[in-house]
Phi, psi and omega in degrees: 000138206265186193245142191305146146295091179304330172302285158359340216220089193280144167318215159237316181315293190327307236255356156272339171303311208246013177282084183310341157242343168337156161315344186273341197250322171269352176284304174303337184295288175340314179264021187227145219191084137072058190057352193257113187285114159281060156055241177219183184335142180078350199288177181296322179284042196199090199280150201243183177266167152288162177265030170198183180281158174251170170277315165252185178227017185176151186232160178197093172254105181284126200241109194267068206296149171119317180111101160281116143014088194260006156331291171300345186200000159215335220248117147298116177219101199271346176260343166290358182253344166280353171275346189279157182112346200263181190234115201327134185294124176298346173312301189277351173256359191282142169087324163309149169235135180246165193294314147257107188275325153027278201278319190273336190279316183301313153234156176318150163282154190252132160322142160226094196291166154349103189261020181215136195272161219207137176225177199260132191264156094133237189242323199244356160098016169282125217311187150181165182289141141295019191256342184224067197281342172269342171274337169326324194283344189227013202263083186207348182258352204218130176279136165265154178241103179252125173094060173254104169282120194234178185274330182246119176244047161235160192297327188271296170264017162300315183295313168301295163348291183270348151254014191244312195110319157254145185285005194260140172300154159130332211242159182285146199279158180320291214308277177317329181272321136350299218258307191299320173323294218235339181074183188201127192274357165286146185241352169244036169199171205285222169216359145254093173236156187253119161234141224231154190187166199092187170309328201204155169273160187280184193265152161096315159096222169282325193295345184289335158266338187299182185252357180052255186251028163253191221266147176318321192321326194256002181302166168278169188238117171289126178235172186286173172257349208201146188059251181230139228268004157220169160315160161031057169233006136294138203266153171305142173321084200123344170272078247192090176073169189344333162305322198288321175342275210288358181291324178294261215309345194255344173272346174299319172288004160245333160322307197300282206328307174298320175292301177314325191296315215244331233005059158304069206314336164295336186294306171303312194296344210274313194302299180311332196254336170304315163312312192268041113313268204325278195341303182302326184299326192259345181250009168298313181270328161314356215247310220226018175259084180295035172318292187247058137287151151305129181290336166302318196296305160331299210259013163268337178284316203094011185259163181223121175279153202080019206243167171233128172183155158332293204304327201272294188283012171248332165260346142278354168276359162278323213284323157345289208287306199297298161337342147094017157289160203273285199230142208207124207217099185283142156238139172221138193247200156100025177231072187235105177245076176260355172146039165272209194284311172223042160218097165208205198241032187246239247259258200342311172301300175328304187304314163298347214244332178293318185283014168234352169276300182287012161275324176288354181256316136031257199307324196281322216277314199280314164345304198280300167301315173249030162089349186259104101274317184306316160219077132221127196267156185229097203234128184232145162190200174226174193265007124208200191269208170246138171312136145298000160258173179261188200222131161241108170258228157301327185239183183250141167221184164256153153246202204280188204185128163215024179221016150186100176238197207217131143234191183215136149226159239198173176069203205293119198056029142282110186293087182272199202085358212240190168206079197282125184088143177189138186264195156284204200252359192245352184062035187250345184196125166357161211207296194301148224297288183300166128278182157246149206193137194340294206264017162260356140333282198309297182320321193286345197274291177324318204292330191275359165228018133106048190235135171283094187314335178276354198233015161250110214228145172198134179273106189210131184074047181073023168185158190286141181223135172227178216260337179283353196075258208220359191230200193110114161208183194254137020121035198289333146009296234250325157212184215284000000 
């Protein structure tokens, strides 16, 4: 008997697939919109209800990669600086660990008071530095968070840590889990984007955005300040109008085809982001052509168009937001000062706190003035703090510090004026009745934009993985 032709012989995958009217063909009906593929259930482009009402409709996170000074710029402390120069009481050092220990085993560490003089800002009298005299000005819209603890004091998974939830690679980032939650209501630009300044990109990389095991549709999209606002997003010269069409339409039809063979959830995001490509050529360079800014609005950020700076990437995470992206997330790096040539707490620090202050108190102020403050939540830190002691290299620095730092945040349910948390007098460890801790961070951001941190949930490798882990909570202080 000669042997059957396995070709001969159709599955059932072959036979929804190739069924013109079939189930494979009402499944692919299903997932087209005004022509258009939104990828599949759950994607970043498709705003969702919350599981309760929210406070905010948007995030804007300022990312202070290196671990900023909270010495140098928020945290007042009059006894470290009467103290300084002395050699830190082994009571606060026993047991501890630092990023360089080295640097602390050859000689005791010495207390390093305040290398910056801090004077009282707003209605309720809060220090500040002299290093941020224009946010000094707002800080009457922003609450502090003090004595924030995190797990790791090296940079990559400290930084992974405060945006993942864990310092292990791998797991999907706030940004992404905000878009799989809630979606996002812009339909020509993604609904999680990054924009990045300074010298170097932060450690760690794309993971700090990625999307880990939830469908890719949600990573952030890094996008540029200047030309075109992703790589290769303009078509080659001559490629163009009805060539470019049908070139799109013949690859979404073996994209679809494939997708019925396999129903593979990546194949719909690869059709949606090829779609939101397209889109993006006509609302991308408008997104970022500061034409018709008011030249006041310019010169209150510090921004210059065509220019890549903070300042610049702070007046498009408004212009972003107003455009109705979901989450919008800056990084500015260079600020690991532990005591080099040029990582110290003289020239370099300055240098860092000029370029983020008058645009972020900017951002707060324009904010404000056109109503989106009220649900845009505003979030600024770093991935830890600074020691109260110093670090001597060539030059005097701090080294890393994770077991009390200071971030601020601002906008929609948040109560400002305030300060939440409080350290000691060395500023080396917490006070308060709790501690606070990254992923009572996290739970509070997911609450204000009405999402339950324990019921934002996704299943992978045989168990519920969420953005708090196993911890969290919220953060009721801190609003209003």
């Amino acid at each position: 008997m000669p042997k059957k032709d396995p070709l001969a012989t159709p599955t059932r995958r072959h036979f929804f697939s190739q069924c013109g009217v079939g189930l494979g063909q009402a499944a692919l009906a299903g997932l087209l919109s005004d022509g258009a593929l939104f990828a599949a259930p759950k994607s970043g482009s498709t705003a969702r209800e919350p599981h309760f009402p929210a406070k905010a409709k948007r995030v804007i996170f300022l990312f202070m990669a290196g671990g900023p000074s909270q010495f140098e710029m928020f945290d007042w402390k009059p006894r470290l600086r009467e103290f300084d120069g002395q050699e830190a009481p082994d009571s606060i050092l026993e047991g501890k660990r630092f990023a360089f220990m080295g640097s602390f085993a050859k000689n005791k560490p010495k207390l390093l008071g305040p290398r910056r003089n801090f004077k009282p800002a707003g209605k309720n009298g809060k220090y500040i530095s002299e290093t941020l005299p224009h946010f000094a000005e707002v800080v009457d819209d922003v609450a502090f968070l003090s004595g924030i603890r995190t797990e790791n004091f090296n940079h990559a998974p400290a930084k992974i840590m405060l945006n993942t939830g864990s310092p292990r690679f791998g797991r999907p980032s706030m940004g992404a889990w905000v878009t799989y939650g809630i979606g996002s209501e812009s339909e020509d630009l993604p609904g999680f984007v990054v924009l990045q300044s300074g010298p170097r990109g932060p450690r760690g990389g794309a993971l700090n955005w990625g999307a880990g095991f939830l469908p890719t549709s949600h990573q952030g999209v890094p996008f540029q300040g200047g030309g075109d606002p992703i790589l290769n997003l303009s078509s080659p010269e001559g490629f163009e109008g009805d060539r470019q069409k049908a070139a799109l339409e013949a690859v979404r039809d073996l994209n679809l085809r494939r997708l019925a063979e396999t129903g593979d959830p990546e194949i719909s995001t690869r059709i949606a982001s090829y779609e939101m490509a397209y889109r993006m050529q006509s609302s991308g360079p408008e997104l970022i052509d500061f034409a018709a800014e008011d030249p006041k609005t310019l010169e209150m950020y510090g921004a210059e168009p065509g220019g890549r700076s903070f300042a610049n990437n702070c007046l498009l995470a408004r212009r972003l937001i107003e455009r109705d992206v979901r989450f919008v997330q800056l990084y500015h790096t260079d600020w690991d000062h532990h005591g080099g040539p040029n990582e110290n707490l003289g020239r370099p620090f300055d240098q860092r706190c000029k370029e983020i202050d008058k645009p972020c108190a900017a951002l707060l102020k324009d904010l404000k003035q056109r109503g989106l403050l009220e649900d845009t939540l505003v979030v600024f830190g770093g991935e830890f703090g600074r020691t109260p002691m110093g670090e001597t290299r060539e030059t005097v620095g701090r080294n890393h510090h994770i077991d009390a730092y200071t971030m601020w945040f601002a906008g929609a349910g948040i109560q400002p004026g305030q300060t939440v948390g409080r350290t000691d007098d060395f500023g080396f460890s917490p006070e308060n009745d709790e501690e606070i801790v990254v992923h009572d961070v996290q739970a509070t951001i997911l609450h204000l934009l009405g999402l339950d941190h324990e019921k934002l949930t996704f299943q992978f490798q045989g168990r519920d993985f969420r953005l708090t882990d196993v911890g969290g909570r919220i953060l009721h202080p801190l609003l209003s």
